[in-house]
N, C-alpha and C positions, 0 to 999 in steps of 0.2 A: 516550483513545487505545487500539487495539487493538495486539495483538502477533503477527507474521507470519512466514511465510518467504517469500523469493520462489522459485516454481520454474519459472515459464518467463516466454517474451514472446508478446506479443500484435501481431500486425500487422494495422491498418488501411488500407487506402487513400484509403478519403470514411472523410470525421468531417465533424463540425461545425467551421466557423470556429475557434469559441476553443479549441479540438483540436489546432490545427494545432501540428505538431513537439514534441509534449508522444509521450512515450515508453510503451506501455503495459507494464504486467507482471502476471502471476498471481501470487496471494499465497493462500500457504494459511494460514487461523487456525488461531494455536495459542493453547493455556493456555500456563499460568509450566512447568509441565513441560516444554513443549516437546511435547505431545501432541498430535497434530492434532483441529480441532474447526474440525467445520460441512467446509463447500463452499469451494473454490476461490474466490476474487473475482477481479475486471479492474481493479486499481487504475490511477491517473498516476502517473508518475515523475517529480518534477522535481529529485531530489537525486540520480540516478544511482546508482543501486542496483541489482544484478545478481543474476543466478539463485544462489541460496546463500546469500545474506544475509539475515538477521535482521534483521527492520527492526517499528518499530511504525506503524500507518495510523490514519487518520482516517475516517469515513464521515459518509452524508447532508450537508445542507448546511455542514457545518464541512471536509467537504474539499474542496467549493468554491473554498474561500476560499484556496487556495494559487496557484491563477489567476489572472493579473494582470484577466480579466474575470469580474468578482463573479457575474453572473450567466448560470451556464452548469448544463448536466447533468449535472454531474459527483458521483459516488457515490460513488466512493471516492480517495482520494491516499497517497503513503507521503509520509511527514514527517519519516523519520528513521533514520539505519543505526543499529543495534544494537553497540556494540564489545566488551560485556561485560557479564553479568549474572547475581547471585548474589540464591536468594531464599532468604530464612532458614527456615529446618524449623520449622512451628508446633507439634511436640508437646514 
């Protein structure tokens, strides 16, 4: 699992079928700092999850799998709000 924020939404009108009413969002990666790292993504939403929220994603075919049809296009998904997290100082 990767670690995200979300900062905007994404509106489709045509998707694919197994698309339909699945919610899209931008997620920028971060490190444990909270740093941003790499490029924006278009993740799914299916745990409602909003612009501001801290959430960890899944990519390639393992976020697929949050779909009730297994086999679809799908690249990336969030899987989960963030509510709190503390990483310990490795020095």
């Amino acid at each position: 699992m990767k670690l995200g924020k979300v900062t905007g939404t994404v509106v489709s009108t045509v998707k694919t079928d197994s698309f339909e009413g699945i919610k899209l969002m931008l997620v920028q990666p971060m490190n444990e700092k909270l740093e941003k790292i790499g490029d924006p993504i278009v993740a799914f939403d299916t745990i409602q999850a909003g612009v501001g929220d801290l959430v960890y994603y899944e990519t390639s075919k393992e976020a697929g799998r949050v779909l009730e049809t297994i086999m679809n296009p799908c690249d990336a998904a969030i899987v989960g709000i963030i509510d709190n997290m503390e990483v310990e100082d490795k020095k």
